[in-house]
Each structure stands twice: as structure tokens, then as C-alpha cells.
mmCIF file as gemmi writes it, N, C-alpha and C atoms, coordinates in Angstrom:
data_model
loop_
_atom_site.group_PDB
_atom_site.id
_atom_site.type_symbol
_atom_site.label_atom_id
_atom_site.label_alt_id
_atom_site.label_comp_id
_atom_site.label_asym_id
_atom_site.label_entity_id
_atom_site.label_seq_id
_atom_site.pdbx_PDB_ins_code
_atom_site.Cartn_x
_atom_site.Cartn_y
_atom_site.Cartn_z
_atom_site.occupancy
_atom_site.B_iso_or_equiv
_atom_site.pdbx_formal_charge
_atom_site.auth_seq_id
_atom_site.auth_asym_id
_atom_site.pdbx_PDB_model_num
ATOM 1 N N . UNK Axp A 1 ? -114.17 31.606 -103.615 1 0 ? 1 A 1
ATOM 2 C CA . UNK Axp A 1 ? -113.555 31.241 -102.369 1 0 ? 1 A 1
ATOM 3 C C . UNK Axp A 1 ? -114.493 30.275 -101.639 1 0 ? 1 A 1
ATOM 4 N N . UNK Axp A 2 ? -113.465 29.318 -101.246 1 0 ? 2 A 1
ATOM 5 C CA . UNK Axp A 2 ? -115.095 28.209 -100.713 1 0 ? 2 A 1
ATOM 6 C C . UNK Axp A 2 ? -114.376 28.085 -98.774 1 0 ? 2 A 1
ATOM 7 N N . UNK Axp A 3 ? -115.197 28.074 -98.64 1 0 ? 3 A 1
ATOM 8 C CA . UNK Axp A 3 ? -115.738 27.944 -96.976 1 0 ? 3 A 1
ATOM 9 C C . UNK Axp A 3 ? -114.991 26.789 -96.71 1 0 ? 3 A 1
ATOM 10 N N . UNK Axp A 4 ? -113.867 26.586 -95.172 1 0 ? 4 A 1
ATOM 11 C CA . UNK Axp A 4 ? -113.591 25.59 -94.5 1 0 ? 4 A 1
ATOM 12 C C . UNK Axp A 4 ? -114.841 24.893 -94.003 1 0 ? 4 A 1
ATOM 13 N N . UNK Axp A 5 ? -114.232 22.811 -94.004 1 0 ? 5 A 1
ATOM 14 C CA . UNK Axp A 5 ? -115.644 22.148 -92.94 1 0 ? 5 A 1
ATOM 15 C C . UNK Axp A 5 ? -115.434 22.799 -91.738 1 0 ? 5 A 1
ATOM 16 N N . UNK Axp A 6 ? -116.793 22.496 -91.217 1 0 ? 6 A 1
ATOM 17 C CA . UNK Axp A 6 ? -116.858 23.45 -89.58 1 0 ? 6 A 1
ATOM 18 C C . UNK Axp A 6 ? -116.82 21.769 -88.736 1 0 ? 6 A 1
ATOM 19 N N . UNK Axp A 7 ? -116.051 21.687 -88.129 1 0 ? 7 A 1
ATOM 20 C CA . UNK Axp A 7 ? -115.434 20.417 -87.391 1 0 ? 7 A 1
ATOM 21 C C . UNK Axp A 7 ? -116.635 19.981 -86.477 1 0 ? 7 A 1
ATOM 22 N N . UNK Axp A 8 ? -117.17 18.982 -86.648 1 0 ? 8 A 1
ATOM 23 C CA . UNK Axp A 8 ? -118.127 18.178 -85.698 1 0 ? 8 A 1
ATOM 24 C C . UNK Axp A 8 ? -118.637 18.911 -84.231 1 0 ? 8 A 1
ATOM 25 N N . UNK Axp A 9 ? -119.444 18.999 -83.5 1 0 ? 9 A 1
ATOM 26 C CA . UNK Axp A 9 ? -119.87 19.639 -82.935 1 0 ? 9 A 1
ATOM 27 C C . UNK Axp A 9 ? -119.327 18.612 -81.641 1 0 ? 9 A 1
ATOM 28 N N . UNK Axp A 10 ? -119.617 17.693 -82.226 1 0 ? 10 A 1
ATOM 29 C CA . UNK Axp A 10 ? -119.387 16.582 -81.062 1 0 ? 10 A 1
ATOM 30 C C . UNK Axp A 10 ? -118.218 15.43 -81.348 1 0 ? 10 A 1
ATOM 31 N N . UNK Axp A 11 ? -116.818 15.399 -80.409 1 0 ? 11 A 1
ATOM 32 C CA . UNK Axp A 11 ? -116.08 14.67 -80.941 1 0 ? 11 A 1
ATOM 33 C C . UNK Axp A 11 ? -116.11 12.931 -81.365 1 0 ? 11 A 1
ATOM 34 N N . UNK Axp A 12 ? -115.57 12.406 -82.336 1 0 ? 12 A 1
ATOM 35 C CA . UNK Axp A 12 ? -116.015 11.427 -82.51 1 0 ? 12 A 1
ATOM 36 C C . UNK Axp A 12 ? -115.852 10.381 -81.503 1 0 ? 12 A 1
ATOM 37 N N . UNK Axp A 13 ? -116.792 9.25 -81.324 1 0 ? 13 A 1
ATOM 38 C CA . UNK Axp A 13 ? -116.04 8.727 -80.095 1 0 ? 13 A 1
ATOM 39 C C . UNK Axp A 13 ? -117.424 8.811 -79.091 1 0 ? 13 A 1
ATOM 40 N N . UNK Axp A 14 ? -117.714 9.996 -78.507 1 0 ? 14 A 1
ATOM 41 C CA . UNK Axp A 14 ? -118.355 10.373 -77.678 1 0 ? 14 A 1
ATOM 42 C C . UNK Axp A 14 ? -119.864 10.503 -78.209 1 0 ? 14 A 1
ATOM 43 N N . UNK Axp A 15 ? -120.697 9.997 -76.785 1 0 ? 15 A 1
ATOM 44 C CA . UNK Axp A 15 ? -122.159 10.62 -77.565 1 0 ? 15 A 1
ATOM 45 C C . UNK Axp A 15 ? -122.627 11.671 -77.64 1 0 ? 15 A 1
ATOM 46 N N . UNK Axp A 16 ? -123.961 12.406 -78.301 1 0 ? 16 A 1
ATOM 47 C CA . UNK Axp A 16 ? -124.301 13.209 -78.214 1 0 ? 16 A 1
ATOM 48 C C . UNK Axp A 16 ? -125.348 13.866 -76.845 1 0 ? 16 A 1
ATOM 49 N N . UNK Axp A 17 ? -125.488 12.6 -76.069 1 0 ? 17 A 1
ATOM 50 C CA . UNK Axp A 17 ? -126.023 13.308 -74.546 1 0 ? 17 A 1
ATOM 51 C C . UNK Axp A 17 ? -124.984 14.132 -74.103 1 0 ? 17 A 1
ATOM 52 N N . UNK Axp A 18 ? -125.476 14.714 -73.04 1 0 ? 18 A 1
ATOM 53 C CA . UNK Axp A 18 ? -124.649 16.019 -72.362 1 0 ? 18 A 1
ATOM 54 C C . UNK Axp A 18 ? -124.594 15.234 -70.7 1 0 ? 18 A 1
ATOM 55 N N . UNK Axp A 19 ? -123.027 15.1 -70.194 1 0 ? 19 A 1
ATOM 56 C CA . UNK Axp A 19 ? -123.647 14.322 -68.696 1 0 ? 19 A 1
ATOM 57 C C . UNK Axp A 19 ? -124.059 15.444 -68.128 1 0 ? 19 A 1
ATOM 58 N N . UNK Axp A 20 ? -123.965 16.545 -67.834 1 0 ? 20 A 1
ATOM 59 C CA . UNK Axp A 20 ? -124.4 18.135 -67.148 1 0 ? 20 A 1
ATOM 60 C C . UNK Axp A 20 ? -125.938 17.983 -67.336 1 0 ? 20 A 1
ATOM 61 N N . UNK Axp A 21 ? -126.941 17.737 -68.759 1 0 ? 21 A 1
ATOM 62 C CA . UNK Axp A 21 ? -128.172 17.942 -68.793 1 0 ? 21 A 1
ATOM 63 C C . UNK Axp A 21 ? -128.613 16.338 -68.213 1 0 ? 21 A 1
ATOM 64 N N . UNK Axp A 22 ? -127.667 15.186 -68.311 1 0 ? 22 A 1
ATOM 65 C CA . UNK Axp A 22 ? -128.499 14.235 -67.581 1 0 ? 22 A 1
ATOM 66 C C . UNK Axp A 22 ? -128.539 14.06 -65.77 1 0 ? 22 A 1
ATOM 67 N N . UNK Axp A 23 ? -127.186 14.158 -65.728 1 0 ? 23 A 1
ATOM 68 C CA . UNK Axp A 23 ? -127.522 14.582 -64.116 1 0 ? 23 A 1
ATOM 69 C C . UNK Axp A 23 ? -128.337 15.453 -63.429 1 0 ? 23 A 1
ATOM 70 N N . UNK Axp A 24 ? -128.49 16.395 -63.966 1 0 ? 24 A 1
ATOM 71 C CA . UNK Axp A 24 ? -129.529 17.9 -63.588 1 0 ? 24 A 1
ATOM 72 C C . UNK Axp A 24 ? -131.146 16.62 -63.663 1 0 ? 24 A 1
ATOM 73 N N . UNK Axp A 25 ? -131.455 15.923 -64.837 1 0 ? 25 A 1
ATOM 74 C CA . UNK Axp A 25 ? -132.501 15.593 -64.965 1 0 ? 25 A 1
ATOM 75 C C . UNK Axp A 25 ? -132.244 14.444 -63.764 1 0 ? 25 A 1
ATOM 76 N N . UNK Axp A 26 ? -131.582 13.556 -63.466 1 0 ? 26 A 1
ATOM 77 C CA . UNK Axp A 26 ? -131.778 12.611 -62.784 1 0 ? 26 A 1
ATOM 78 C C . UNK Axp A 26 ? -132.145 12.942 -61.204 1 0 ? 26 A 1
ATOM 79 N N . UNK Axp A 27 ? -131.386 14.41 -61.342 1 0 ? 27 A 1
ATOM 80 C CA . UNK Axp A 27 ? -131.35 14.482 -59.523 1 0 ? 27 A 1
ATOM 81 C C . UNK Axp A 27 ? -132.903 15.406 -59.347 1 0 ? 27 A 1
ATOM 82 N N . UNK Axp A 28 ? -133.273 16.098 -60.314 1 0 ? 28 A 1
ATOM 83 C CA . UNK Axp A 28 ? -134.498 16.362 -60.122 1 0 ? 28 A 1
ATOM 84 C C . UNK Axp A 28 ? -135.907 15.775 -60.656 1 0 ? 28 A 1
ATOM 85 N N . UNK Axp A 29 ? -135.437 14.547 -61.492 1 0 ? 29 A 1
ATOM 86 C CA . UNK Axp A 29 ? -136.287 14.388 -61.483 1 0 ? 29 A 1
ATOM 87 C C . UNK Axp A 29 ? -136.225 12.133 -61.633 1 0 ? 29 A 1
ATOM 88 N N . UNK Axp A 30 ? -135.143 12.371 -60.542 1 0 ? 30 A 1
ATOM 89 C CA . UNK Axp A 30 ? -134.966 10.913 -60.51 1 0 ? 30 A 1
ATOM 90 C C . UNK Axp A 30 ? -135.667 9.813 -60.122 1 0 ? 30 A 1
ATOM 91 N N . UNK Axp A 31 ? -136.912 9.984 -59.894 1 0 ? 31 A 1
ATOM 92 C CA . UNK Axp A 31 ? -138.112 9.608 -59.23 1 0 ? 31 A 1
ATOM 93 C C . UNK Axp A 31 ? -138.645 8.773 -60.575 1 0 ? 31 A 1
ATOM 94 N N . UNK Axp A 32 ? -138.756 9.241 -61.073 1 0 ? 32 A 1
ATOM 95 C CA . UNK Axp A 32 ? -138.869 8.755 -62.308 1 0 ? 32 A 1
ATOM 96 C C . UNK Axp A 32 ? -138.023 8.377 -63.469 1 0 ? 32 A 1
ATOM 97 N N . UNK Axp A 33 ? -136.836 8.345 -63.089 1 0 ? 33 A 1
ATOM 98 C CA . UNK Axp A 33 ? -135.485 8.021 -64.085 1 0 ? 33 A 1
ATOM 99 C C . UNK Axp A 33 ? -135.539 8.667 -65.219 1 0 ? 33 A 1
ATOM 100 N N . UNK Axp A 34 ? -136.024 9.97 -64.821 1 0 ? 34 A 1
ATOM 101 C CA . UNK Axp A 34 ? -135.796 10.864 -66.264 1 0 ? 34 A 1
ATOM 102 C C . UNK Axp A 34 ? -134.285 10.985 -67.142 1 0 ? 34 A 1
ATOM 103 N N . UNK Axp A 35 ? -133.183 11.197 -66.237 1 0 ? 35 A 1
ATOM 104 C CA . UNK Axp A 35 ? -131.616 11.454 -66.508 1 0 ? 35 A 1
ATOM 105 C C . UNK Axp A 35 ? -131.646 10.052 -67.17 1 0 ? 35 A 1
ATOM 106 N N . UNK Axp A 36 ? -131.93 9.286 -66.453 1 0 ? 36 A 1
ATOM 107 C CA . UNK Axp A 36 ? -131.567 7.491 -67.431 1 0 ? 36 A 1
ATOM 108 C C . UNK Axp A 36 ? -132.475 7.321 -68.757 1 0 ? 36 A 1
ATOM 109 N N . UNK Axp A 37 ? -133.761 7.845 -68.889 1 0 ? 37 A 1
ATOM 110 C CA . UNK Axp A 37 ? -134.424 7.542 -70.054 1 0 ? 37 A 1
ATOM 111 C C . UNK Axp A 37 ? -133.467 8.902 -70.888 1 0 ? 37 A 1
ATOM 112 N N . UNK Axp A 38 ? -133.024 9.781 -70.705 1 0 ? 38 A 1
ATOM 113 C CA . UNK Axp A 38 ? -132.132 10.395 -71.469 1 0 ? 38 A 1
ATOM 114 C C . UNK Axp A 38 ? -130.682 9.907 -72.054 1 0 ? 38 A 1
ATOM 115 N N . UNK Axp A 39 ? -130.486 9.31 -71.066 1 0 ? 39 A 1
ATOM 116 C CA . UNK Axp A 39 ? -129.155 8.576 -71.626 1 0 ? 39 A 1
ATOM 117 C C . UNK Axp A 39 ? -129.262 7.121 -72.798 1 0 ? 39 A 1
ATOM 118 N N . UNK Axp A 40 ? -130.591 6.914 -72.626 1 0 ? 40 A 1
ATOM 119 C CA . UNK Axp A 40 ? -130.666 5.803 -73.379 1 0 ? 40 A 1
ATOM 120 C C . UNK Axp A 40 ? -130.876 4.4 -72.478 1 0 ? 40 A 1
ATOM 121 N N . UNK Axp A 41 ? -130.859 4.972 -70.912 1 0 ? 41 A 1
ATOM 122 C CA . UNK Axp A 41 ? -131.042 3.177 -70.645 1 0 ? 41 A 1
ATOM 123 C C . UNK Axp A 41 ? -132.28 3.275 -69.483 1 0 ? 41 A 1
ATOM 124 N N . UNK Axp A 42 ? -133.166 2.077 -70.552 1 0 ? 42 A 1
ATOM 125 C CA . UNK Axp A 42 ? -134.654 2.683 -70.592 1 0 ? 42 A 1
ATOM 126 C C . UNK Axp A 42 ? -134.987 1.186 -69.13 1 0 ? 42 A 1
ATOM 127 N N . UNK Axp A 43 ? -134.108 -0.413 -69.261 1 0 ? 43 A 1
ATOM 128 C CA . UNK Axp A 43 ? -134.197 -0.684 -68.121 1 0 ? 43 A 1
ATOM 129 C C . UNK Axp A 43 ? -134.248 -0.132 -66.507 1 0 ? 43 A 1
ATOM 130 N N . UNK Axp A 44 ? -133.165 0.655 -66.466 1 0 ? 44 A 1
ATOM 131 C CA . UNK Axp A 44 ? -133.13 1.017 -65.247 1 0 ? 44 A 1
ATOM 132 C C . UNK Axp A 44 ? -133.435 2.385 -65.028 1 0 ? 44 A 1
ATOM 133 N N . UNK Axp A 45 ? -134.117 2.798 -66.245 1 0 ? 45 A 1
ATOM 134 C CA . UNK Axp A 45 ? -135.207 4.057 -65.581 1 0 ? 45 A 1
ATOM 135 C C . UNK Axp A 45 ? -136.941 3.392 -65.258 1 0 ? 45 A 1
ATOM 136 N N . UNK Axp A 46 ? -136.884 2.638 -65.649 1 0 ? 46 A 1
ATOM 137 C CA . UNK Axp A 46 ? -138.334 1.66 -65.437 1 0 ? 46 A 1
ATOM 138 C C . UNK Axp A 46 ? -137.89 0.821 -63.961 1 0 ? 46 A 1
ATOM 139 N N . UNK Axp A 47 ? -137.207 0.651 -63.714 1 0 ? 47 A 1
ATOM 140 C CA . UNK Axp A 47 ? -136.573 0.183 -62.263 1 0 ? 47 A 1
ATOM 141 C C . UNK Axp A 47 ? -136.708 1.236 -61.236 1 0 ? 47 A 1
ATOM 142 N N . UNK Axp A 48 ? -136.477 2.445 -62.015 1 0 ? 48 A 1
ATOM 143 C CA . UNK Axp A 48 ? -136.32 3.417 -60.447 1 0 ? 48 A 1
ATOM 144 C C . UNK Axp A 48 ? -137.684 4.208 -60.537 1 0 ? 48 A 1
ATOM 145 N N . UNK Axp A 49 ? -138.522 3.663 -61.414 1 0 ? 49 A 1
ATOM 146 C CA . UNK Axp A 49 ? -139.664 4.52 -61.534 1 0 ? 49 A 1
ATOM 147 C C . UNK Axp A 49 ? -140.749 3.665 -60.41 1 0 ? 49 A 1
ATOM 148 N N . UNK Axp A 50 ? -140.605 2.369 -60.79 1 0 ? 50 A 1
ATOM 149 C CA . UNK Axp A 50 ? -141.065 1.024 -60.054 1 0 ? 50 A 1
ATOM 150 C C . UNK Axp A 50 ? -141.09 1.281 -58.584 1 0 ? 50 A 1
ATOM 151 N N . UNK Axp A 51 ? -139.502 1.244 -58.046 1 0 ? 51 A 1
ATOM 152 C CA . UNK Axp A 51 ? -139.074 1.284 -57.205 1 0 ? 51 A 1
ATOM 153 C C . UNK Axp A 51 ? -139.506 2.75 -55.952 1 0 ? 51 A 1
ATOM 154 N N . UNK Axp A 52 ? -139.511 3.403 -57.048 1 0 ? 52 A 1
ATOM 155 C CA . UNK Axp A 52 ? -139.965 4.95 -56.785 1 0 ? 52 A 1
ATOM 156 C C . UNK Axp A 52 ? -141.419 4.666 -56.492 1 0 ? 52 A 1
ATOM 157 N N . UNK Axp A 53 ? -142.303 3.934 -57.301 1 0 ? 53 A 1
ATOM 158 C CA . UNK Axp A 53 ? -143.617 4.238 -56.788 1 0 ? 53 A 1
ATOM 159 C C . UNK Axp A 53 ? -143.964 2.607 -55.644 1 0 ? 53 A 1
ATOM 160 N N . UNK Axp A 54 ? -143.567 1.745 -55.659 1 0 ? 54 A 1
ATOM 161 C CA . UNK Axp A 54 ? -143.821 0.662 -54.882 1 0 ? 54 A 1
ATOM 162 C C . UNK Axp A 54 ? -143.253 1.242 -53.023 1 0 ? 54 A 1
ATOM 163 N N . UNK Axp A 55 ? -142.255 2.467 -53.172 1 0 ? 55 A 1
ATOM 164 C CA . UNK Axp A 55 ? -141.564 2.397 -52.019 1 0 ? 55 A 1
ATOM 165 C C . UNK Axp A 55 ? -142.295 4.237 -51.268 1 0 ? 55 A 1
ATOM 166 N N . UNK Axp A 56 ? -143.252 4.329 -52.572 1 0 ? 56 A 1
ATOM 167 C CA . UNK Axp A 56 ? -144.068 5.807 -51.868 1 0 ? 56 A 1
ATOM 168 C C . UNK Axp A 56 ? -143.086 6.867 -51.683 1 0 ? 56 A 1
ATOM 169 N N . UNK Axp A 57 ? -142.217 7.381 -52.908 1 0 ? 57 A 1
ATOM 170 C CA . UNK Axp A 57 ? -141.287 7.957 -52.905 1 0 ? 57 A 1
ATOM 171 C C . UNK Axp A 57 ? -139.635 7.972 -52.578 1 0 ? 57 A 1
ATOM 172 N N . UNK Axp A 58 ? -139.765 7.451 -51.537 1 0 ? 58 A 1
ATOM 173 C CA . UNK Axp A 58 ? -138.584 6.969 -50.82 1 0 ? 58 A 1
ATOM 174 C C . UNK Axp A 58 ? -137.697 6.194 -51.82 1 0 ? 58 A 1
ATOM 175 N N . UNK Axp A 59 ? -137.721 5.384 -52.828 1 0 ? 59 A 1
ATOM 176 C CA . UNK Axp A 59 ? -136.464 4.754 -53.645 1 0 ? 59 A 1
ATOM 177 C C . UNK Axp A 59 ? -136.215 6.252 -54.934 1 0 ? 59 A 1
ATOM 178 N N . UNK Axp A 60 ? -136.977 7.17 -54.16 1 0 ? 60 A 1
ATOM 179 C CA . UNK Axp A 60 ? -136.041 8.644 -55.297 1 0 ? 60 A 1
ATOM 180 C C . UNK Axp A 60 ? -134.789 8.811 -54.982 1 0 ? 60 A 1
ATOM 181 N N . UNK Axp A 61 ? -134.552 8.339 -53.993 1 0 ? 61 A 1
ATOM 182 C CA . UNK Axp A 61 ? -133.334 8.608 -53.439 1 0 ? 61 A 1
ATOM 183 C C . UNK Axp A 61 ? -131.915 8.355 -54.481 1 0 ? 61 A 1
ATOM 184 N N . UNK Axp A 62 ? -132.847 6.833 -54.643 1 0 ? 62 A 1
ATOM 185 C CA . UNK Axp A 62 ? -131.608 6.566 -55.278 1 0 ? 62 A 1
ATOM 186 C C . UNK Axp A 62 ? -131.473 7.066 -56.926 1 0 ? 62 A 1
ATOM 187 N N . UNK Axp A 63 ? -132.771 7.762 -57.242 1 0 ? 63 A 1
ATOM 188 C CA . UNK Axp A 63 ? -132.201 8.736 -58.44 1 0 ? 63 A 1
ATOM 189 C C . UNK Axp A 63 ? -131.281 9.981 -58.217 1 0 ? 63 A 1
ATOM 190 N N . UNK Axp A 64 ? -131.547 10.699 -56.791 1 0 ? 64 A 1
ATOM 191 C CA . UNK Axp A 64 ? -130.548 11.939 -56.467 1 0 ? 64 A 1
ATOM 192 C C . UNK Axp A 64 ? -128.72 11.301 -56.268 1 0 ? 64 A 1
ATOM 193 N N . UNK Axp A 65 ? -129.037 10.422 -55.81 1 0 ? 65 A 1
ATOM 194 C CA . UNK Axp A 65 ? -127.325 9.911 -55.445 1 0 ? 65 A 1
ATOM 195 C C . UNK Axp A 65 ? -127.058 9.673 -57.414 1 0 ? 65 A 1
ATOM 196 N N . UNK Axp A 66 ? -127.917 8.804 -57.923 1 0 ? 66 A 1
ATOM 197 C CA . UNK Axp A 66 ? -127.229 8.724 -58.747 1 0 ? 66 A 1
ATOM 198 C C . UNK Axp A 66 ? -127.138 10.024 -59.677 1 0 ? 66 A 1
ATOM 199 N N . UNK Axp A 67 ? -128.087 11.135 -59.803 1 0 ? 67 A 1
ATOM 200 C CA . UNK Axp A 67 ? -127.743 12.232 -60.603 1 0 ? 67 A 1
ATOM 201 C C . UNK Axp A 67 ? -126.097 12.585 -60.246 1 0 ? 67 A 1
ATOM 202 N N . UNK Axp A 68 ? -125.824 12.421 -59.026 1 0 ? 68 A 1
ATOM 203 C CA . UNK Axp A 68 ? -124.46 13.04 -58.399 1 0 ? 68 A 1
ATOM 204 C C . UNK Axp A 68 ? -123.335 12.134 -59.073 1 0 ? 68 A 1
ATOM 205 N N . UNK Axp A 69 ? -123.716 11.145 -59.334 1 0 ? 69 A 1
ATOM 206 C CA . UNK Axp A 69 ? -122.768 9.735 -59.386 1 0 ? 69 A 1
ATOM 207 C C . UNK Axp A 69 ? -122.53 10.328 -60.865 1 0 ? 69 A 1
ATOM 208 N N . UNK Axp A 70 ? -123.565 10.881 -61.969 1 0 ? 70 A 1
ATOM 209 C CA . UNK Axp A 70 ? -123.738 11.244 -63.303 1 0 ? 70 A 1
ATOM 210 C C . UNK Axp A 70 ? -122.802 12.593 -63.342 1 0 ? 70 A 1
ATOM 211 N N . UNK Axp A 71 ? -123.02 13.391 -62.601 1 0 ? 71 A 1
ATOM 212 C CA . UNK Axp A 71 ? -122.202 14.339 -62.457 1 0 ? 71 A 1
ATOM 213 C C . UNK Axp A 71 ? -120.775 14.698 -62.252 1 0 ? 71 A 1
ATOM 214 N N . UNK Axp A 72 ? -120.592 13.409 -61.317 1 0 ? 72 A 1
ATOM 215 C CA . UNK Axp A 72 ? -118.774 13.466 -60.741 1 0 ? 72 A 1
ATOM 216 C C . UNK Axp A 72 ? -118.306 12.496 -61.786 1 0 ? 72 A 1
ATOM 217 N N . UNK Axp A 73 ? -118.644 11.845 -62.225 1 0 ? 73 A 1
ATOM 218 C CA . UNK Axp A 73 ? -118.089 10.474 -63.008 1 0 ? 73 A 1
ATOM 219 C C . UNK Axp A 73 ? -118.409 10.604 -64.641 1 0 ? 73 A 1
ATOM 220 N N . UNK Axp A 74 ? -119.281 11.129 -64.961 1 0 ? 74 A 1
ATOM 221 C CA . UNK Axp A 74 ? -119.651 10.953 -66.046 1 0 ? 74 A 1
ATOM 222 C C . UNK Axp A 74 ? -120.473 9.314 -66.046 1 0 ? 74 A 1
ATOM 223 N N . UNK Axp A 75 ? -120.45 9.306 -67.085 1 0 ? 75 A 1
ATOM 224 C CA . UNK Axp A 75 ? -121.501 7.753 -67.759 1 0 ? 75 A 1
ATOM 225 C C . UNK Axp A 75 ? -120.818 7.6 -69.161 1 0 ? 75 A 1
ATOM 226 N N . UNK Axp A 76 ? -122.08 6.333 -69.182 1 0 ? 76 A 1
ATOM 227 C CA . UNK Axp A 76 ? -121.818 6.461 -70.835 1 0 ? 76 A 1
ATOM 228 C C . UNK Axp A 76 ? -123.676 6.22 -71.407 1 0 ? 76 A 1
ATOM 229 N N . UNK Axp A 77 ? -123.632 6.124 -72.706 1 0 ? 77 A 1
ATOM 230 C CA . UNK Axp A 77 ? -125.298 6.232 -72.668 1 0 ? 77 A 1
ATOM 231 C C . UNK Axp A 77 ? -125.686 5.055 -73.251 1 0 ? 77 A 1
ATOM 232 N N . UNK Axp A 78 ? -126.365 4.745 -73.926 1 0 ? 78 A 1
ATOM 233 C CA . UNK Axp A 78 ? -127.285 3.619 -73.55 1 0 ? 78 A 1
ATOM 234 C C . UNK Axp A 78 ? -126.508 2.581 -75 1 0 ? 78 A 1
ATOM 235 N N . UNK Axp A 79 ? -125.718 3.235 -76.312 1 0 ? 79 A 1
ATOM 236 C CA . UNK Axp A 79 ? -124.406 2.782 -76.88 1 0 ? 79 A 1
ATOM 237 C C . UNK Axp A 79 ? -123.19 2.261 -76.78 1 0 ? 79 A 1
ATOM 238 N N . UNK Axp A 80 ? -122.965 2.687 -74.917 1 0 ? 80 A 1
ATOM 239 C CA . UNK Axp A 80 ? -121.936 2.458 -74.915 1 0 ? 80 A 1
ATOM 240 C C . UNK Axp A 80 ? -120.813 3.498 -75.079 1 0 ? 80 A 1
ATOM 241 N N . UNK Axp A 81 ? -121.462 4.692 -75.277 1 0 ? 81 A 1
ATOM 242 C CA . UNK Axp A 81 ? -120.358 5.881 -75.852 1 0 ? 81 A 1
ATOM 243 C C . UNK Axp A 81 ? -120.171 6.798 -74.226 1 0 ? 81 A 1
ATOM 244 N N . UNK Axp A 82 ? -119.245 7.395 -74.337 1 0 ? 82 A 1
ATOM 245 C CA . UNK Axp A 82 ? -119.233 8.704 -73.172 1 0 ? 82 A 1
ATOM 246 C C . UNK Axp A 82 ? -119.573 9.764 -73.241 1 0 ? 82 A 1
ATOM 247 N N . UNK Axp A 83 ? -120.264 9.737 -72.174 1 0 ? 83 A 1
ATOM 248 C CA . UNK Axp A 83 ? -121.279 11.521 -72.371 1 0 ? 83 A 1
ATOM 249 C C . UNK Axp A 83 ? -120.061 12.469 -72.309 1 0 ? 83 A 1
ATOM 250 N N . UNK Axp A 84 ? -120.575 13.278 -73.551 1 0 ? 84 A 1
ATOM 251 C CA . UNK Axp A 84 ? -119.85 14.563 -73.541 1 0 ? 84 A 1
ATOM 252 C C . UNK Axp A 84 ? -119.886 15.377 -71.939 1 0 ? 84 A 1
ATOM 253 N N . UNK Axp A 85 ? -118.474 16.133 -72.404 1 0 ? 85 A 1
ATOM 254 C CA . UNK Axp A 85 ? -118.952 17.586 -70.669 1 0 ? 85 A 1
ATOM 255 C C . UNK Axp A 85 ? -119.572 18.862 -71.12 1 0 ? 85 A 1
């Protein structure tokens, strides 16, 4: 008796980031564009890291809005694909 395939974990189409684990990372730790170096887009986590340290914390901000923006909307990652939910 042989064993059914066990169907992809992840549908095709979509990437294998999670938007739930990148938003969580962006909003806590968006200071450093952690959620964006997870997704794959390594420009504009070097932008908000920049921004983050030239502005003495204060441009984290705009990593927490965007963790939220990651959260309500989804993304896509640094392929071009859509983060799984």
C-alpha cells in the first residue's frame, strides 16, 4: 500500500515568508528593518536602518506604521510573490 503526496505546505504562487512573522518583526523591530530584511527587500531595510540611526531613533517610526501596513495589507517579498497568512 503506498502513501498519498502530502500537498505542498505552501500554495503555489505564494511565498514562503509568513506576513504575520514579518509584521511582528517590522513593528518591533523596525528600527532596523528587520520585517523588510525578512521579506527579501534588503534596499529599504538599509534605508530605514539609515534613517533610523541619522534621525536618533525617531525615523523607527516609520518601521511601526509600516509593520501595521504589513499586517492589514499583506506584501509581497522581495520575488515578487505574496506573503502567505
Amino acid at each position: 500500500m503506498t502513501t498519498p503526496p502530502l500537498p505542498p505546505a505552501v500554495p503555489p504562487g505564494y511565498s514562503d515568508k509568513s506576513k504575520v512573522v514579518a509584521g511582528v518583526l517590522q513593528i518591533l523591530l523596525g528600527g532596523v528593518g528587520a520585517g523588510r530584511f525578512y521579506m527579501g527587500h534588503t534596499k529599504i531595510a538599509v534605508l530605514q536602518l539609515v534613517v533610523s540611526f541619522c534621525t536618533l531613533g525617531i525615523g523607527a517610526l516609520w518601521g511601526l506604521i509600516d509593520g501595521i501596513l504589513i499586517l492589514v495589507n499583506g506584501g509581497v517579498d522581495g520575488q515578487g510573490r505574496p506573503l502567505r497568512d
